[in-house]
Every structure is written in C-alpha cells, then in structure tokens.
FIVEX-13910 format. One record per residue: residue number from 1; x, y, z of N, C-alpha, C, O in turn. Coordinates in Angstrom, 2 decimals, m for minus. Layout:
N
NUM X Y Z X Y Z X Y Z X Y Z;
...
# end
This chain:
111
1 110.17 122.02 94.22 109.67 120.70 93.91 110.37 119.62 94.75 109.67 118.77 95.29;
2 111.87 119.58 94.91 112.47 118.55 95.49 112.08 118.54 97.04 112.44 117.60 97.74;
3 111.22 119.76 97.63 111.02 119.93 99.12 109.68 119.24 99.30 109.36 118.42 100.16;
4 109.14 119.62 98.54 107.71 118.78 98.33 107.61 117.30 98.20 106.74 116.78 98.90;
5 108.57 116.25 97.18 108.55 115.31 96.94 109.46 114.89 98.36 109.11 113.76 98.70;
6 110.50 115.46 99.27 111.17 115.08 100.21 109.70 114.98 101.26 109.83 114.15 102.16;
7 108.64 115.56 101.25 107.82 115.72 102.53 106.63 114.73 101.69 105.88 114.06 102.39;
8 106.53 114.68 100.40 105.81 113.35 100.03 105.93 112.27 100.14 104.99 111.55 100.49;
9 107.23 111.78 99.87 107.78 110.49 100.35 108.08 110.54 102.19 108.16 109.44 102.74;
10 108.16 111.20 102.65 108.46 110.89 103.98 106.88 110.69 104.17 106.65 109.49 104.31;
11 106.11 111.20 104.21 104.50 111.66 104.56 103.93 109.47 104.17 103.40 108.62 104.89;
12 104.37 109.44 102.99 103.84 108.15 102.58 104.42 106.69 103.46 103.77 105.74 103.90;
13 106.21 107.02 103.52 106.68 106.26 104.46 105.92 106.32 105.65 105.28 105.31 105.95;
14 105.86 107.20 106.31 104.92 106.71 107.39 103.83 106.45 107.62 103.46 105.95 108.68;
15 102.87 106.83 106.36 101.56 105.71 106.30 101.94 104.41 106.07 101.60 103.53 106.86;
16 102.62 104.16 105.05 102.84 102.71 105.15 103.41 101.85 106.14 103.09 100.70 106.44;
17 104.48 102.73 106.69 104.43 101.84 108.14 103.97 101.61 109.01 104.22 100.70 109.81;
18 102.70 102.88 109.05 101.47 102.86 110.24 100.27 101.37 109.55 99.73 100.55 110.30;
19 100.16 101.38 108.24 99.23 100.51 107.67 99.92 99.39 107.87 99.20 98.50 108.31;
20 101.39 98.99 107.65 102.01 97.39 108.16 101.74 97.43 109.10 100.66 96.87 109.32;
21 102.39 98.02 110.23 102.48 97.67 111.14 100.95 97.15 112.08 100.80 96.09 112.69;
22 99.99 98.29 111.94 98.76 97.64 112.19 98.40 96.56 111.91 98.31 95.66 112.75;
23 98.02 96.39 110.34 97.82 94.99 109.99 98.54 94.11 110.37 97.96 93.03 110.52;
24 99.92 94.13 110.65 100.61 92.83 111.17 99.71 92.43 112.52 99.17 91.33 112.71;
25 99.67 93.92 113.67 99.46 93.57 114.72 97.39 92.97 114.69 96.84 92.50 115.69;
26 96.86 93.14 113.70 95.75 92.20 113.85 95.73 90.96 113.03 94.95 90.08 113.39;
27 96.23 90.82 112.33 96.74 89.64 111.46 97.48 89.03 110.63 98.01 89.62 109.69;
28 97.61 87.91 110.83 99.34 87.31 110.16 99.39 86.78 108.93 98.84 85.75 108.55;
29 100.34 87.83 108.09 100.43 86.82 106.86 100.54 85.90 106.61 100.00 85.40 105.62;
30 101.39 85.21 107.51 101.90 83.78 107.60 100.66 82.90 107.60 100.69 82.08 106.68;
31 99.77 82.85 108.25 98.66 82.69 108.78 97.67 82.69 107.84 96.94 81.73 107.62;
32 97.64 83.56 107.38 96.36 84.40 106.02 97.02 83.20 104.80 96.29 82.59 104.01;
33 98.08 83.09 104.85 98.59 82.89 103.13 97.95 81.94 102.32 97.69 82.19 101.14;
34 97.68 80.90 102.84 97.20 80.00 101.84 95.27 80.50 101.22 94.71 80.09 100.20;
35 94.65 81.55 102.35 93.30 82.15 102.21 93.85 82.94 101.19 93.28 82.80 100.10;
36 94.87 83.80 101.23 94.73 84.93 100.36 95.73 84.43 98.92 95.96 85.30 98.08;
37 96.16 83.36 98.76 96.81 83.17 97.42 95.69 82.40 96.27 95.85 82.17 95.07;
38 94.22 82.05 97.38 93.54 81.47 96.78 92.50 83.18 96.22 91.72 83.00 95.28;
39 92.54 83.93 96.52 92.03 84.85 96.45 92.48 85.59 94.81 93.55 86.19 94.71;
40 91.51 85.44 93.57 92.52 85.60 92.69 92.86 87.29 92.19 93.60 87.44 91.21;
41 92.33 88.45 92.86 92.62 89.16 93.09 94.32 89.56 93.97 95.35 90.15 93.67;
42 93.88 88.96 94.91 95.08 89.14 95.78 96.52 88.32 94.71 97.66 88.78 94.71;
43 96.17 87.32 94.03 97.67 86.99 92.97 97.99 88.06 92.14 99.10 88.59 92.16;
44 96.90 88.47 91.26 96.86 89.78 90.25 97.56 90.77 91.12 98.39 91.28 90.35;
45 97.71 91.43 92.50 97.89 91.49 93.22 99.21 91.75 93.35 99.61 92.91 93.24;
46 100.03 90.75 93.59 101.05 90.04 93.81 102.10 90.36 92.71 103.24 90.80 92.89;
47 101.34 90.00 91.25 102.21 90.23 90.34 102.53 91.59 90.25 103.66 92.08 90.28;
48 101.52 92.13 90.14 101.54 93.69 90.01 102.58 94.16 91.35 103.21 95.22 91.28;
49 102.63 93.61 92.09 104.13 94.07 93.12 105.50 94.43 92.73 106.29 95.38 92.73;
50 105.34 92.95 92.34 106.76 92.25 91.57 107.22 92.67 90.13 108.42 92.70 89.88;
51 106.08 93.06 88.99 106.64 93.79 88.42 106.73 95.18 88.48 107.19 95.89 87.58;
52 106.20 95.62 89.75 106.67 96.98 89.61 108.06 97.73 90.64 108.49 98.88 90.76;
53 108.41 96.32 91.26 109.80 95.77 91.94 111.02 95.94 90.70 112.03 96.63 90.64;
54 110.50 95.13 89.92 111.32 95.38 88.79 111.60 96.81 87.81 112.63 97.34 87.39;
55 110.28 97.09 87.70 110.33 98.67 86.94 111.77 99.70 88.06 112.78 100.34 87.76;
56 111.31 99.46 88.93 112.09 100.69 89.63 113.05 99.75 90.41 113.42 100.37 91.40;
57 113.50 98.75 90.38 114.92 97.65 90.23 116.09 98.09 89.16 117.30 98.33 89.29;
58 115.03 98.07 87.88 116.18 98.82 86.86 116.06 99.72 86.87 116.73 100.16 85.93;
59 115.48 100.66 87.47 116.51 102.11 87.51 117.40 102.22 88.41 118.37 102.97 88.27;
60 117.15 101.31 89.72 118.17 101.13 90.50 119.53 100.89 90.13 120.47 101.25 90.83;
61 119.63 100.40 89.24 120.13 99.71 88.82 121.49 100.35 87.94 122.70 100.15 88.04;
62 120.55 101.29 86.96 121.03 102.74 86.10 121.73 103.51 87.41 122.92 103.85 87.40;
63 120.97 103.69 88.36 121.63 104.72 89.68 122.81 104.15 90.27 123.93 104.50 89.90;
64 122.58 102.99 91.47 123.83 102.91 91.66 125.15 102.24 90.94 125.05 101.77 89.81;
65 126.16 102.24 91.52 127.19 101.17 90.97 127.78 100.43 90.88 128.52 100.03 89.98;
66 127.28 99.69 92.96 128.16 98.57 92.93 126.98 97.38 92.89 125.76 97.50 93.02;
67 127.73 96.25 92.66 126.37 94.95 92.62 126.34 94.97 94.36 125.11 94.87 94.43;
68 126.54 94.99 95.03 126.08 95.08 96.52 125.14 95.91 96.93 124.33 95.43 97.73;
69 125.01 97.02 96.63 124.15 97.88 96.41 122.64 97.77 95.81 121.51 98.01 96.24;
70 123.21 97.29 94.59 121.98 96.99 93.57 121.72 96.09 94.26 120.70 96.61 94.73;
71 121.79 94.76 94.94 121.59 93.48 95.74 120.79 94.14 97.22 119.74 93.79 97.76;
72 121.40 94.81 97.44 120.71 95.21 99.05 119.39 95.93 98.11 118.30 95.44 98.42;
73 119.34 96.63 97.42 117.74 97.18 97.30 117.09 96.45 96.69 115.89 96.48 96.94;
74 117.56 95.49 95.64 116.59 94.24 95.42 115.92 93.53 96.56 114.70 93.36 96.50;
75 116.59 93.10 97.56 116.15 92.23 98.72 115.04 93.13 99.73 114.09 92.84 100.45;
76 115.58 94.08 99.42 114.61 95.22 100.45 113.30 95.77 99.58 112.32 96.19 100.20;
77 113.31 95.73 97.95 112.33 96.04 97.38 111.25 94.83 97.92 110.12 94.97 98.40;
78 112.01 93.65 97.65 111.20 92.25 97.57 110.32 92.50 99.04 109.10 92.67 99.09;
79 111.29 92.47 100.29 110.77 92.15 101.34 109.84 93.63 102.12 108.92 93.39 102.90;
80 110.16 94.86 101.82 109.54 95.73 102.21 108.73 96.49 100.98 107.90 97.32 101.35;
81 108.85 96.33 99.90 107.91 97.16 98.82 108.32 98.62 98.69 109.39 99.14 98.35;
82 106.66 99.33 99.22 106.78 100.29 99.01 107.53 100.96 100.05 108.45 101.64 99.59;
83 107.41 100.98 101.23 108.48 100.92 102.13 110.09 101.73 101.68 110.59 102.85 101.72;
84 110.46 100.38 101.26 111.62 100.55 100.41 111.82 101.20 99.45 112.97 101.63 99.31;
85 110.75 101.55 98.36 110.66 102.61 97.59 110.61 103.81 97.70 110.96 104.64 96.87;
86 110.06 104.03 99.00 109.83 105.64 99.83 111.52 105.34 100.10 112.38 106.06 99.59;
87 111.73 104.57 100.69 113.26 104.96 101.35 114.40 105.03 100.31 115.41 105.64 100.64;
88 114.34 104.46 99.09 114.84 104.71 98.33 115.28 106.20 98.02 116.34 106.80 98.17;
89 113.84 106.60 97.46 113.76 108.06 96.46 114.23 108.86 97.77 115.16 109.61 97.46;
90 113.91 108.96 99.14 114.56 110.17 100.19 115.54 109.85 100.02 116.28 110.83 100.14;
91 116.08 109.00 99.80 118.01 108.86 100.13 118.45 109.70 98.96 119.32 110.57 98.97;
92 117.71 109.29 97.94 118.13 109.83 96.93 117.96 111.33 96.62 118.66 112.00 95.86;
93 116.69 111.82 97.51 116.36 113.47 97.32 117.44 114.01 98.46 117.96 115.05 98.06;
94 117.96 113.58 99.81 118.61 114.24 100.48 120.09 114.33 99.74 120.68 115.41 99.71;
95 120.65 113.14 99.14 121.85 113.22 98.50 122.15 114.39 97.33 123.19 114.58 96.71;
96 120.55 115.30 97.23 120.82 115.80 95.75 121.47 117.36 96.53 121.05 118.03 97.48;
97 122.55 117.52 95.71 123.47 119.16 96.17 121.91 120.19 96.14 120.92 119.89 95.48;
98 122.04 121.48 97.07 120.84 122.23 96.44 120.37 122.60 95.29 119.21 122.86 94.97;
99 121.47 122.61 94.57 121.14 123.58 93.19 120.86 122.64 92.01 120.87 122.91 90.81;
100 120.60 121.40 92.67 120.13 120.27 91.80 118.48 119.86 91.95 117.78 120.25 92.88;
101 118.06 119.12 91.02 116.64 119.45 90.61 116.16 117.86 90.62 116.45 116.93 91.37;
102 115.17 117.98 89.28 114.74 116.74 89.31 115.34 115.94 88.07 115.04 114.78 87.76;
103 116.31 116.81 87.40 116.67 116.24 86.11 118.05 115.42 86.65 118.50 114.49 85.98;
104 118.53 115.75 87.59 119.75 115.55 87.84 119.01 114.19 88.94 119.55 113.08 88.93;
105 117.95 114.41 89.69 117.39 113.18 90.64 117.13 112.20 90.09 117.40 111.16 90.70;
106 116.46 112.09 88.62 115.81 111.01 87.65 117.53 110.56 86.99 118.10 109.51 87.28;
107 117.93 111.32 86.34 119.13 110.91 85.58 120.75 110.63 85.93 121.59 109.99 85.29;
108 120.85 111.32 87.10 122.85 111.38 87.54 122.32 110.18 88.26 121.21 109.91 88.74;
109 124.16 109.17 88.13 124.25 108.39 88.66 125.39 108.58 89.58 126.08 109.60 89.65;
110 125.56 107.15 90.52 125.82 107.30 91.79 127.53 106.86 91.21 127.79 106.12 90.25;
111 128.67 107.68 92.25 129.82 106.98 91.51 130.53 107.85 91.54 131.65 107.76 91.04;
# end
C-alpha cells in the first residue's frame, strides 16, 4: 500500500504541476482576478481550498513539532495547495522505516 500511495502522490504532483504550469503559461491570475472572484462559483471555490488547507493544516500540525515547520507548510499549503499536499504526504511516505505502514503514516509523530 505505502508503494502505491508513494507512486499516487508523485503521479498527481506532476499533473498538477503540468496543469499550473500550463495555465499560468496561457493565462494570468493576476490578470483573471477581479473576472473570476466575481464568478460565484469560483468563491465557493476558494473557500473550499482554504478550508481544506486547514483540515490537513491540523494534522500538520499533530505531525510535526516545531512552529517553524508547522509555519513553512502553512505558507506553502496557502500558496501552492495541492501541490504542497502531494509534497507533503511523499515526505512523509519516504520518511516511513519499511516495516511501517499506514497506521504509523496517519498517526506517529515527528520528534
């Protein structure tokens, strides 16, 4: 299971960076923003980001142990998303010893 979820999350990281990166290179958020905040989908949108920044913020949170830590993946949840969420969980599947699973991936903390 942990080989599978290591080649799931990598597999997804790089769609999502193939899907940013494209979209950046045909059009600019910066640019788009005031079209798409009027868009009330795209807010619903938005929230649904942010609280799900938070859902997996506090487990971050439970995992590591220093506030620098917890601070660097807040800023990186905010500014990269899912991104950051893929890069998260691999750090976290390569760190796991072999003979460790998913009980020990969801629950041991860092420390």
């Amino acid at each position: 299971m942990i080989t599978f979820l290591k080649i799931l999350f990598s597999a997804l990281l790089i769609w999502m960076c193939y899907v940013v990166i494209t979209t950046s290179m045909e059009s600019s958020l910066f640019k788009e923003w005031n079209f798409l905040g009027s868009i009330p989908w795209m807010r619903a949108t938005l929230w649904d980001f942010y609280t799900n920044v938070l859902v997996i913020f506090i487990w971050i949170c439970y995992k590591e142990k220093t506030i620098i830590s917890k601070g660097i993946w807040l800023l990186l949840l905010i500014t990269l998303g899912s991104i950051a969420s893929c890069i998260y969980m691999l750090v976290q599947l390569f760190r796991l010893p072999p003979a460790e699973g998913l009980k020990e991936l969801f629950g041991k903390k860092h420390g």
